[in-house]
C-alpha positions in Angstrom: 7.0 4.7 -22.2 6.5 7.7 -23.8 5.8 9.7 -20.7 9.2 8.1 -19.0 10.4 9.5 -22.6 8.9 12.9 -21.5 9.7 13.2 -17.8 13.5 12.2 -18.6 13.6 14.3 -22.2 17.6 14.9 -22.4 19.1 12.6 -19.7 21.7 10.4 -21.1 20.9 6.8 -21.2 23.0 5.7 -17.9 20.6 8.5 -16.1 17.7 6.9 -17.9 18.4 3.5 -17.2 19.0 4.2 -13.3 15.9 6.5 -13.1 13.9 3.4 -14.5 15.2 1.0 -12.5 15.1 3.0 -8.9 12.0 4.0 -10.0 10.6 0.2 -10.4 12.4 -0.3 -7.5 10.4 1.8 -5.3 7.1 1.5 -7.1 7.6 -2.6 -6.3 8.1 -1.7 -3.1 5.8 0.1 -2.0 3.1 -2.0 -3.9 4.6 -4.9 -2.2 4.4 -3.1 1.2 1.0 -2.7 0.4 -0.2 -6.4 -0.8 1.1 -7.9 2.7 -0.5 -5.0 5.1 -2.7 -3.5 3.1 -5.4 -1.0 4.9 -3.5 -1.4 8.4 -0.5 1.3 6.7 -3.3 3.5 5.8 -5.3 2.9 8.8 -1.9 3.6 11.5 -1.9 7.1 9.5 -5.5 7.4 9.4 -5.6 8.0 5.7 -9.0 6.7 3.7 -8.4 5.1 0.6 -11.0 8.3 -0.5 -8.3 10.6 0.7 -5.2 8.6 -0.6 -7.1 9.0 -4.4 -8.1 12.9 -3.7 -3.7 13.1 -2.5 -2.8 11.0 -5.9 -4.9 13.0 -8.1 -3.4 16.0 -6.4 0.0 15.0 -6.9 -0.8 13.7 -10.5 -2.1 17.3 -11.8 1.0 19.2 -10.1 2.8 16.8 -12.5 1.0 17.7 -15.2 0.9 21.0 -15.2 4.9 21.1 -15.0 4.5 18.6 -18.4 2.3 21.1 -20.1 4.2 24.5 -18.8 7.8 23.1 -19.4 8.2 23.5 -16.0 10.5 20.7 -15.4 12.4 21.1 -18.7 13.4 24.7 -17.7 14.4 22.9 -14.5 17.2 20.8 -15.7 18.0 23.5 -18.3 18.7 25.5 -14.7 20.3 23.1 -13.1 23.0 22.2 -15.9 23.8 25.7 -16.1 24.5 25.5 -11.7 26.4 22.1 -11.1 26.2 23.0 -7.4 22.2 22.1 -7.8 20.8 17.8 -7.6 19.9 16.8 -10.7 16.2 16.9 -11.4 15.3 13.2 -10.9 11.9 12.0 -11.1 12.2 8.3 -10.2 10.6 8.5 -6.7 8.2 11.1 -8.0 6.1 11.2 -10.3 7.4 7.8 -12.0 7.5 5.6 -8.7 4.8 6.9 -6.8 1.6 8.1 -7.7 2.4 7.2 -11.7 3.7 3.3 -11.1 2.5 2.8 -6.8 -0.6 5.0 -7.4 -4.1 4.8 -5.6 -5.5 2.5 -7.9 -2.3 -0.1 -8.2 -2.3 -0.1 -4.5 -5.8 -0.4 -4.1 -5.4 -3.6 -6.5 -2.9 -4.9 -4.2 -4.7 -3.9 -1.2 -7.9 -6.0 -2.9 -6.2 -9.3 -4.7 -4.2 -10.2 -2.0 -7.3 -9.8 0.2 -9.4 -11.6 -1.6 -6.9 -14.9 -1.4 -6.6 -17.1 1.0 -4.3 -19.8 -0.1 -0.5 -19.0 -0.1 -0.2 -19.8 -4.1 -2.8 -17.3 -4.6 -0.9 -14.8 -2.5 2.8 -15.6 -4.3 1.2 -15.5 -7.8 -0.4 -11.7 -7.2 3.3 -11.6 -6.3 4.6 -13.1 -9.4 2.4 -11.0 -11.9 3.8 -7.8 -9.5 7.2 -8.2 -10.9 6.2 -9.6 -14.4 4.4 -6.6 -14.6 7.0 -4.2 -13.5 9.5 -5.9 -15.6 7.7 -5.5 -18.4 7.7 -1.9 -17.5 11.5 -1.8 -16.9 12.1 -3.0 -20.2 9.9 -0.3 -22.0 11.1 2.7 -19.8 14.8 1.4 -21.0 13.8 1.5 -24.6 12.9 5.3 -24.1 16.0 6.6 -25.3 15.4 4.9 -28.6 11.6 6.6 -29.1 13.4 9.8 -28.0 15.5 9.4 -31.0 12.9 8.4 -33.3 10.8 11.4 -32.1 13.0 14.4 -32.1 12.9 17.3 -29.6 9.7 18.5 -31.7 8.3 15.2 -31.4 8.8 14.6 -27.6 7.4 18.7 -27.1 4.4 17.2 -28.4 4.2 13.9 -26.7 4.9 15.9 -23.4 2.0 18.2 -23.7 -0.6 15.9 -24.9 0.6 13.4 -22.5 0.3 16.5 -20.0 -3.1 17.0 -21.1 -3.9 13.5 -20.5 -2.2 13.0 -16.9 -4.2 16.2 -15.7 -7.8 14.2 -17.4 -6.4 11.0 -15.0 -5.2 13.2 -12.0 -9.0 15.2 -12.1 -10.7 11.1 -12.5 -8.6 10.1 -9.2 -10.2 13.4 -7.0 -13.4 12.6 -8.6 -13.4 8.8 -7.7 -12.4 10.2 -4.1 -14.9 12.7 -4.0 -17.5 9.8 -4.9 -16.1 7.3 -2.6 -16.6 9.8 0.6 -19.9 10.5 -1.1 -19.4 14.1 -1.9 -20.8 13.1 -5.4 -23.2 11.5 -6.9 -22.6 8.2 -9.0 
């Protein structure tokens, strides 16, 4: 929650809400689309899982170097002085995908659903997929209230050290890549 908070610091709550929800959206969706064809989407493209990390990790530190540079808060400062410019919306990305539908969810869904071979064991990685997600849903909505409680002082913070933190995660994803393709040692 409080990096939704972060990533959507002064949208109103109706933005909010439909960033969370589109972003769930997608994130399920692609998690889904990889828990019934798992590898075979990554194998067509000729991607390695390895390589999928090393992009996700990638992705994750441009993210977090626009958290700790107020990159994307000088954005929409832009952008609601030029009406003429989209609105800076980060449901598809970072929130959806790699943040919710990263490397390691979808290498989760790649795994349980291969590891199952009944079709109750296959509808219940399902089930826990959307509890799971719901549960997020309901926490990203309740980001407008920790917002409040927080302040615009409080969130700065919150953004940066959760900056600090998604650039620690985005630098573990390359190294589990790196490790993975054995470029490093264990």
């Amino acid at each position: 929650m409080p990096l939704f908070v972060a990533l959507t610091s002064g949208a109103s709550t109706r933005q909010r809400s439909a960033i969370a929800i589109r972003a769930v959206a997608i994130g399920f969706g692609i998690l889904v689309l990889f828990g019934f064809f798992g590898e075979a989407v990554l194998g067509f493209a000729g991607i390695s899982m390895a390589a999928f990390r090393i992009a996700g990790g990638v992705l994750l530190f441009l993210t977090a170097l626009d958290m700790l540079f107020e990159r994307r808060t000088k954005r929409r400062e832009d952008q609601a002085s030029q009406p003429d410019i989209s609105e800076d919306d980060p449901s598809v990305f970072p929130l959806a995908t790699p943040l919710i539908a990263g490397p390691g969810a979808i290498a989760s869904m790649i795994l349980l659903t291969g590891q199952t071979s009944t079709t109750i064991g296959f509808i219940s990685v399902f089930i826990v997929l959307a509890v799971v997600l719901l549960i997020m849903l309901a926490l990203f909505t309740m980001g407008g209230l920790l917002e409040r409680i927080l302040g615009p002082t409080g969130v700065n913070v919150i953004t940066r050290i959760l900056g600090m933190l998604l650039t620690a995660l985005s630098i573990q994803f390359i190294l589990d890549g790196l490790r993975e393709v054995g470029a490093l040692p264990y």
